[in-house]
Wavefront OBJ file of the C-alpha trace (Angstrom):
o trace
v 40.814 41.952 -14.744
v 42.004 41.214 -11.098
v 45.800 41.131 -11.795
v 45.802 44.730 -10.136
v 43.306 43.856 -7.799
v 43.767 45.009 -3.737
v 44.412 41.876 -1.875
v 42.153 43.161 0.805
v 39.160 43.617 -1.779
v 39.855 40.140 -3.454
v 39.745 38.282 -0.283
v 36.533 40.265 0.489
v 35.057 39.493 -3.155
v 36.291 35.710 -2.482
v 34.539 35.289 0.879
v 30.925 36.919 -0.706
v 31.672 34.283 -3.783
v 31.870 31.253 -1.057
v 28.603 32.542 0.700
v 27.028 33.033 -2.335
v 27.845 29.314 -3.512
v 26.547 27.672 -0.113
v 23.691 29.528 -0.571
v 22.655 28.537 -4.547
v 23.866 24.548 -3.448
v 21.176 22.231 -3.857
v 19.455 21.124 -0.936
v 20.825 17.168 -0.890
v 24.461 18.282 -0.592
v 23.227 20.859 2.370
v 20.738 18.268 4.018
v 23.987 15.922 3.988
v 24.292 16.928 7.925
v 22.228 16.179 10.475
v 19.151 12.886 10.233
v 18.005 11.479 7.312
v 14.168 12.625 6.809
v 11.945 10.487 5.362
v 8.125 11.872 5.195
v 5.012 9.621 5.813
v 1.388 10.495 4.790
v -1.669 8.642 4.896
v -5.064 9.210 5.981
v -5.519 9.252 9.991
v -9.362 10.596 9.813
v -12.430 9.255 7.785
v -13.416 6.030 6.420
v -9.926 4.667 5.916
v -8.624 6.280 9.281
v -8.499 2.931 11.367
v -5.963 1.470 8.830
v -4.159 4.738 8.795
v -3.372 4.213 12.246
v -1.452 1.170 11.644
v 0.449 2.186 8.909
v 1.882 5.394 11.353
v 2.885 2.975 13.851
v 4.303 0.641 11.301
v 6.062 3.339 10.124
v 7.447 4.338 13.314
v 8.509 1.307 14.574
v 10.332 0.693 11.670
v 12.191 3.762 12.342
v 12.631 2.983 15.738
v 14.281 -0.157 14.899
v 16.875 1.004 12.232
v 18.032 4.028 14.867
v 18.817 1.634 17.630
v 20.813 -0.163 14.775
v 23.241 2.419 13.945
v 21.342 4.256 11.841
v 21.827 4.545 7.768
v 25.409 4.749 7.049
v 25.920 5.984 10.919
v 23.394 8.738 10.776
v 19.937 8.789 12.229
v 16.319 8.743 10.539
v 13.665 11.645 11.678
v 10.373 10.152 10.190
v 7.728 13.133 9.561
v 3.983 12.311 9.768
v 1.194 13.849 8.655
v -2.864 13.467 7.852
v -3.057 12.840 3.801
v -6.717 14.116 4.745
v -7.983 14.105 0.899
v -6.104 14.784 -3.563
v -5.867 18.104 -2.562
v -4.462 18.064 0.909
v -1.777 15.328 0.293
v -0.715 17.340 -2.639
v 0.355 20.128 -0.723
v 2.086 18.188 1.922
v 3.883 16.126 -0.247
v 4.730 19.197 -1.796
v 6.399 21.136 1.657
v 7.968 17.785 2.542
v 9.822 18.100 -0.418
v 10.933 21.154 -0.723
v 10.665 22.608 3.000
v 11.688 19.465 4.438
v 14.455 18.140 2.304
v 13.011 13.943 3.195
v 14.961 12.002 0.568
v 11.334 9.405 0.429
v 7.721 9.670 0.712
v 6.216 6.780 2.223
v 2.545 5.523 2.547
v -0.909 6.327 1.131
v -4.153 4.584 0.956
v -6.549 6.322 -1.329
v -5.967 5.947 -4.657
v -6.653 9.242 -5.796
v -4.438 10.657 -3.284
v -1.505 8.193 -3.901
v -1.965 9.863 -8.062
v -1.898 13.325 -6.569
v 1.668 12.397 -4.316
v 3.078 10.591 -7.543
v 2.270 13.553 -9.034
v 4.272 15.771 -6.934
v 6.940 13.230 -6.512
v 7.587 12.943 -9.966
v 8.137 17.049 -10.105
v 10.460 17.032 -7.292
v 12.747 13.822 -8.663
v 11.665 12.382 -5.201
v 11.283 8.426 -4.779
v 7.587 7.832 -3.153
v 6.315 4.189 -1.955
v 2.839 3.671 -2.555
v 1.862 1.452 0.523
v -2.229 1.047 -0.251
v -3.877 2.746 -3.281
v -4.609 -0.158 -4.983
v -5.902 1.023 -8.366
v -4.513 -0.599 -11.642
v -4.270 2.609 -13.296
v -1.152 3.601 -10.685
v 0.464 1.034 -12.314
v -0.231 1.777 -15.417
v -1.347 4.999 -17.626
v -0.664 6.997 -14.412
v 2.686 5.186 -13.724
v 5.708 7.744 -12.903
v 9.099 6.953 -12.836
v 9.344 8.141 -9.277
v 6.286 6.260 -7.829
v 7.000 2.728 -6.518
v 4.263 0.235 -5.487
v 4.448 -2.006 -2.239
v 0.569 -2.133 -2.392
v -0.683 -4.979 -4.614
v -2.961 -4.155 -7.227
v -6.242 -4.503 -7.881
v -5.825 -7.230 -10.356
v -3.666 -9.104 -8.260
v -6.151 -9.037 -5.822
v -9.232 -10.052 -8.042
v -6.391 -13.188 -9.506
v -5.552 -13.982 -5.573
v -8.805 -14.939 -4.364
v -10.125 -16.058 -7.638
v -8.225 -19.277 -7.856
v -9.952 -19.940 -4.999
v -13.593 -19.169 -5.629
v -12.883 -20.801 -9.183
v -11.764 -24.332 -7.234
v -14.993 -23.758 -4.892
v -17.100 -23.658 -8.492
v -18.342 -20.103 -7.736
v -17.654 -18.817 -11.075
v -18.495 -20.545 -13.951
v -22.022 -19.693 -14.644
v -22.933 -18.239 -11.391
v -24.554 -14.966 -10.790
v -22.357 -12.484 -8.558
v -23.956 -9.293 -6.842
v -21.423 -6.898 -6.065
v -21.342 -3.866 -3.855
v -18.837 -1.207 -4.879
v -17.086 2.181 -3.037
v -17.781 4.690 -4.864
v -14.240 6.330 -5.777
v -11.221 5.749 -7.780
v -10.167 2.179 -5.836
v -13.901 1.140 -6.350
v -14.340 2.046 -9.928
v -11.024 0.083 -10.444
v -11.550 -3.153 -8.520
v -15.132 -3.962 -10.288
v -13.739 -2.833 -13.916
v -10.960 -5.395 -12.901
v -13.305 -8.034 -11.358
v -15.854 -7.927 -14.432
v -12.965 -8.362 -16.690
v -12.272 -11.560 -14.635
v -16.191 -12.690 -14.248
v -16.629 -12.247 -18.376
v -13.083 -14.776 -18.701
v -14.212 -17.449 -16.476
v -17.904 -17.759 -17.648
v -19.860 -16.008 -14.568
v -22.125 -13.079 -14.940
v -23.031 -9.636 -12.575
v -26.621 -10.139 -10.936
v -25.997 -6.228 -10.114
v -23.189 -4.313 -9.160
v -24.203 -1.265 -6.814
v -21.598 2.041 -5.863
v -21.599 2.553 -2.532
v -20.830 6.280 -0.966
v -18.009 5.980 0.964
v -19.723 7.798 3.931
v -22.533 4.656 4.119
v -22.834 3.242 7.214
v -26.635 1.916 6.929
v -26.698 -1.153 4.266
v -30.447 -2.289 5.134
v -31.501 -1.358 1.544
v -28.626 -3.066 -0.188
v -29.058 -6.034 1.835
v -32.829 -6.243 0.657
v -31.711 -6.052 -2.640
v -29.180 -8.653 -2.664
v -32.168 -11.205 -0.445
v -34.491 -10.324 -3.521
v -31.925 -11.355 -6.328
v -30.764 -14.028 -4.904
v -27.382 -14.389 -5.785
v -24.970 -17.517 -6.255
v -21.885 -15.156 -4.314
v -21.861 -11.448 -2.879
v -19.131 -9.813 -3.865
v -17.416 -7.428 -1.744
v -15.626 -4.158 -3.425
v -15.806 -1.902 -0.266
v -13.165 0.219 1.709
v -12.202 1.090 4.801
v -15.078 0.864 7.564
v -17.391 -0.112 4.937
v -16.330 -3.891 5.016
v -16.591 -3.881 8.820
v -20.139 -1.970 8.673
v -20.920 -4.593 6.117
v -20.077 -7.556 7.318
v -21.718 -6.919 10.690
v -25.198 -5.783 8.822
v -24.858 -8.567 6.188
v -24.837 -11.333 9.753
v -27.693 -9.197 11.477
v -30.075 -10.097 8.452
v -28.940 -13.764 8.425
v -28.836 -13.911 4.759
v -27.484 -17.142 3.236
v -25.411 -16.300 0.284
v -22.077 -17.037 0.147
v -19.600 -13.807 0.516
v -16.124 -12.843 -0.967
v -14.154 -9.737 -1.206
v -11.479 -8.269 -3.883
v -10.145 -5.677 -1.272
v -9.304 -6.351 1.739
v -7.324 -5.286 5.012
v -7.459 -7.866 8.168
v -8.404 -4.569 10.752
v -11.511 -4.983 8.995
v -12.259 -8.143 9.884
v -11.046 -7.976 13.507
v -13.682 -4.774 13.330
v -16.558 -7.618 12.331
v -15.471 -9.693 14.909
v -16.078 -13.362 14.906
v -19.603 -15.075 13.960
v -19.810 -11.195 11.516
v -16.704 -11.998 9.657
v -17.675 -14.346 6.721
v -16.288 -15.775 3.382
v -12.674 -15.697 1.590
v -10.790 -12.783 0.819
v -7.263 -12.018 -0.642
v -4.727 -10.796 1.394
v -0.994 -9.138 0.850
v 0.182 -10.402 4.500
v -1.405 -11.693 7.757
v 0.134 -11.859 10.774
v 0.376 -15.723 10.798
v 2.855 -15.961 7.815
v 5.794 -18.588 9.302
v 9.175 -16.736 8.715
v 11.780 -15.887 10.962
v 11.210 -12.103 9.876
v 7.158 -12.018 10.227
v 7.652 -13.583 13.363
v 10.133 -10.704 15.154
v 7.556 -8.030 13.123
v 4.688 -9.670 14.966
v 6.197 -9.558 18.313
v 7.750 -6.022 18.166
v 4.637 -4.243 16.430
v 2.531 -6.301 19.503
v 4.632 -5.104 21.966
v 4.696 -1.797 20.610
v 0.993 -1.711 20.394
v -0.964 -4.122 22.053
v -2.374 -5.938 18.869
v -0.914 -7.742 16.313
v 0.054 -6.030 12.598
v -2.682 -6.085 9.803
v -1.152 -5.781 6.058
v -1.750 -1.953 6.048
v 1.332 -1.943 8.650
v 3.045 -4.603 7.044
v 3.408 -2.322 3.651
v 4.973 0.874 6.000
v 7.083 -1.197 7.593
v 8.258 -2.484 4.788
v 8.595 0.851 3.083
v 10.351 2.510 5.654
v 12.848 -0.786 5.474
v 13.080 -0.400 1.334
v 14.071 3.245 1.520
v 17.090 2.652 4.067
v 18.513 -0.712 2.204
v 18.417 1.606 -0.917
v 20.162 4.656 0.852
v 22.606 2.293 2.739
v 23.872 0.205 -0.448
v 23.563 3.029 -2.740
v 25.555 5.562 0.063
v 23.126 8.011 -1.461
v 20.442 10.154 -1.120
v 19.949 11.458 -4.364
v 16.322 10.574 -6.114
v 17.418 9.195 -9.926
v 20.662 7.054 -7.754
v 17.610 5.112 -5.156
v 15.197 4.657 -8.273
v 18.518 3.426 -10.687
v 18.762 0.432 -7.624
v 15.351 0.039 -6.974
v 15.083 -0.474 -10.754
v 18.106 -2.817 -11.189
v 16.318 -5.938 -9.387
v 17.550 -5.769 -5.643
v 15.957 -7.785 -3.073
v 14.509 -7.542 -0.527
v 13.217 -9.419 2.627
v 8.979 -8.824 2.623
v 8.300 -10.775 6.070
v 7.337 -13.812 3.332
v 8.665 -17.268 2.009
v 10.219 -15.396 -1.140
v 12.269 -12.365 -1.359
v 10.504 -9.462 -3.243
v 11.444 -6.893 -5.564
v 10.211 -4.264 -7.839
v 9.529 -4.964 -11.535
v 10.999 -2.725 -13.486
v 8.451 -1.797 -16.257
v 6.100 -0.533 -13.753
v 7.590 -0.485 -10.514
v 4.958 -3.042 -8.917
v 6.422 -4.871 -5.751
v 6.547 -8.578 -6.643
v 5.497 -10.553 -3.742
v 3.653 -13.555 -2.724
v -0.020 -13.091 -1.646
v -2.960 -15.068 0.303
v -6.382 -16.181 0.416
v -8.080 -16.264 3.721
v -11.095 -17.614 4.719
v -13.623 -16.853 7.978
v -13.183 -19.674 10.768
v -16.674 -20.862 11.856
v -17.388 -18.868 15.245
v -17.065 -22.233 17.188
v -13.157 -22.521 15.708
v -12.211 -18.681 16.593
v -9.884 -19.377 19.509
v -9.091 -15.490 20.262
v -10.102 -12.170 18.662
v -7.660 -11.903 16.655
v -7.101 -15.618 14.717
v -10.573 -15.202 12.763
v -9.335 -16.809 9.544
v -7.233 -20.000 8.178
v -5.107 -18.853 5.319
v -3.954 -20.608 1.960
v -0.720 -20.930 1.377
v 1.490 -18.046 -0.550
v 0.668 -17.580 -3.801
v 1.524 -18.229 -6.383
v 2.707 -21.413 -5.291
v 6.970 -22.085 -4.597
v 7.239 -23.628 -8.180
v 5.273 -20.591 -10.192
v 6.628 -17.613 -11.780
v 6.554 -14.867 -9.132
v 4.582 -12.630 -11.691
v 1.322 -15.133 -12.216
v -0.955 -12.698 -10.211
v 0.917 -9.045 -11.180
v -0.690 -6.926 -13.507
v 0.160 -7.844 -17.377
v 1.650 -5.191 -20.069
v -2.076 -5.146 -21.435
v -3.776 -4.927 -17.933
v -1.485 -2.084 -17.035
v 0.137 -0.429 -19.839
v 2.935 2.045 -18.659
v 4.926 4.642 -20.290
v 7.177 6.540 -17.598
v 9.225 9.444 -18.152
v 12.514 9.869 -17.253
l 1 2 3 4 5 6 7 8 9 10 11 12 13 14 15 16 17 18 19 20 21 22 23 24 25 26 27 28 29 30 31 32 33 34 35 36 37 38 39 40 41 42 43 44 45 46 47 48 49 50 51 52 53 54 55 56 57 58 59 60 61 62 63 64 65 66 67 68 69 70 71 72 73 74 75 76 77 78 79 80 81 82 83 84 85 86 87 88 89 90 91 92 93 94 95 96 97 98 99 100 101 102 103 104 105 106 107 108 109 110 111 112 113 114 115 116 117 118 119 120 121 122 123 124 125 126 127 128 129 130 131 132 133 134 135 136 137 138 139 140 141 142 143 144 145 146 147 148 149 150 151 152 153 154 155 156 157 158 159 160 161 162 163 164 165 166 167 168 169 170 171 172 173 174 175 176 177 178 179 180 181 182 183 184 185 186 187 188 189 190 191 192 193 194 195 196 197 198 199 200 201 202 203 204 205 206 207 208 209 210 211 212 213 214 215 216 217 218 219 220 221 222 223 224 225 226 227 228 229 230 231 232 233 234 235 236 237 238 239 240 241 242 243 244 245 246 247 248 249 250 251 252 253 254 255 256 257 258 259 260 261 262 263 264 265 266 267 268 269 270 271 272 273 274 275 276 277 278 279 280 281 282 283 284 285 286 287 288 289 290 291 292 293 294 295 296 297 298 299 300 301 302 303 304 305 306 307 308 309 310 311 312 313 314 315 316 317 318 319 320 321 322 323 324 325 326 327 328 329 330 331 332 333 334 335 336 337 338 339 340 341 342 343 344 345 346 347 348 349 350 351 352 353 354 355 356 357 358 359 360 361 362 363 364 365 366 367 368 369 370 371 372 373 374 375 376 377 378 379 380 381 382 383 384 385 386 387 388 389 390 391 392 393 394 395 396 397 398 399 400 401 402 403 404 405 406 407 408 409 410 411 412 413 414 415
């Protein structure tokens, strides 16, 4: 057909051909100039706001850090941040930072609900998203997605954490726990997880109470729990509502015992010492003794003028996971990171052990703690409140003791 062609008209037909391909490439080989984006949402406003915070400058700093390193593979990282707000709203951002934005990750979350509704869109797009603080089992299981990875522990790991230790402190086996519970998805999670966990190690529920998550006045729940008298109050709160909590729960001088399934350490620096009470699990505190906690410590402090809480540790980390995958896989493509992140790689979590991501349902296996209130008399500065256990499970146990089994968390991902 073009043997007879006009060379002038086939180099003109040639040249629209070449724009025409640039145009119809996909987006990853035209994105492969310039910085590498990576976008970060989590809530910055409402009840979970305070621990947003330290995720964004986790997140940042992070960032910071790997730029004044070179880079990934020589080029720089432009990290995007933005106000998950509520489902709805993270859904649509997720949604422009794929496919306005071109970021090769999405990195952060706290709600579980919203974390489902980012999955959700990251899944779609074929783009690898780090869940750094929903906590709910189901993530992990019937809602699992092939392109939704989990630095965030889950609830059950939580609930196993600190249970060793109330079960060595005999505050299971028939005793009678009265539980107070936020009222969402995270909430609903932790106690179905917790009762599970009560019913196997021969304790029973005095009452379990949901909790709005806008309460900020717990004077009737508090005269509840002084008229059932409890053997152990069991915390299954978010956000502000530990902190509210924990400050009521001293005001009324109440004697029970107190421990907590979900926890963040901002909350308890929010109680303050002689409010902040009991033993609580924990996926990283800022004392943890490695050479890689320490610099985190002393940058995020400098950076800040506090120390890092666990929310931060998880951003940090994810921002760190998403350029070891980019830099050893020298690619930016979504099925190439999750092939990696799949195939066992470690990777250094600020902890004794190396973690990395099981493959079955993409749940970050790490060591965890138990920490437990210092006596006001013992609190040396605002911000060393608690002692800690050491990680768990212990240096001889299988690193998957406290993860989620195949019948706690069933998942079925598609491809």
């Amino acid at each position: 057909m073009t043997q007879g062609m006009n060379p002038t008209r086939r180099r003109i037909m040639q040249g629209t051909l070449a724009a025409g391909a640039a145009l119809a490439m996909p987006a990853i080989v035209r994105a492969q100039e310039g910085p590498i984006r990576i976008g970060h949402l989590t809530p910055r406003t409402g009840f979970l706001g305070p621990l947003g915070e330290y995720a964004v400058a986790a997140a940042q700093l992070a960032t910071e850090e790997i730029n004044a390193a070179g880079g990934i593979n020589g080029r720089k990282v432009e990290l995007l941040t933005e106000d998950s707000v509520n489902p709805q709203t993270a859904s649509s951002k997720a949604e422009r930072y794929i496919e306005r934005d071109k970021v090769v990750a999405i990195v952060g979350e706290i709600s579980s609900a919203s974390a489902l509704a980012i999955g959700q869109v990251a899944q779609r797009g074929r783009t690898p998203f780090f869940n750094t603080g929903a906590n709910s089992d189901a993530l992990r299981g019937q809602d699992c997605k092939r392109f939704m990875f989990h630095i965030e522990g889950a609830n059950s790991m939580y609930v196993k954490a600190v249970g060793r230790s109330l079960v060595q402190e005999g505050l299971v086996k028939g005793k009678k726990w009265y539980s107070l519970t936020a009222d969402y998805a995270f909430g609903h999670d932790l106690l179905r997880v917790a009762k599970v966990f009560m019913e196997a190690n021969g304790g029973t529920f005095a009452a379990d109470e949901l909790v709005p998550t806008d309460a900020t006045d717990f004077s009737a729940y508090l005269i509840k729990i002084r008229q059932a008298k409890p053997d152990l109050v069991i915390s299954n709160l978010a956000g502000n509502q530990i902190t509210n909590f924990l400050k009521q729960y001293a005001e009324y001088g109440l004697p029970f015992p107190i421990a907590g399934f979900g926890f963040d350490t901002a909350l308890a620096w929010g109680a303050g010492p002689g409010s902040f009470a009991g033993t609580w699990p924990c996926l990283w505190h800022h004392k943890v003794d490695t050479p890689s906690a320490k610099a985190f410590v002393a940058a995020f402090t400098k950076k800040t003028g506090k120390p890092p809480e666990n929310q931060a540790w998880g951003d940090y980390n994810g921002i760190r996971i998403v350029a070891q995958a980019i830099r050893e896989t020298k690619s930016m493509e979504g099925p190439a990171l999750v092939s990696y992140l799949e195939s066992g790689a470690k990777f250094d979590v600020l902890k004794p052990r190396p973690g990395y991501f099981r493959a079955r349902d993409h749940q970050l296996i790490s060591e965890m703690f138990a920490i437990t209130a210092l006596p006001a008399d013992k609190v040396k500065d605002k911000w060393d409140i608690f002692t800690s256990s050491p990680a768990l499970p212990g240096p001889q146990e299988d690193m998957e003791v406290l993860a989620p089994t195949a019948e706690e968390a069933a998942c079925k991902m598609d491809a």
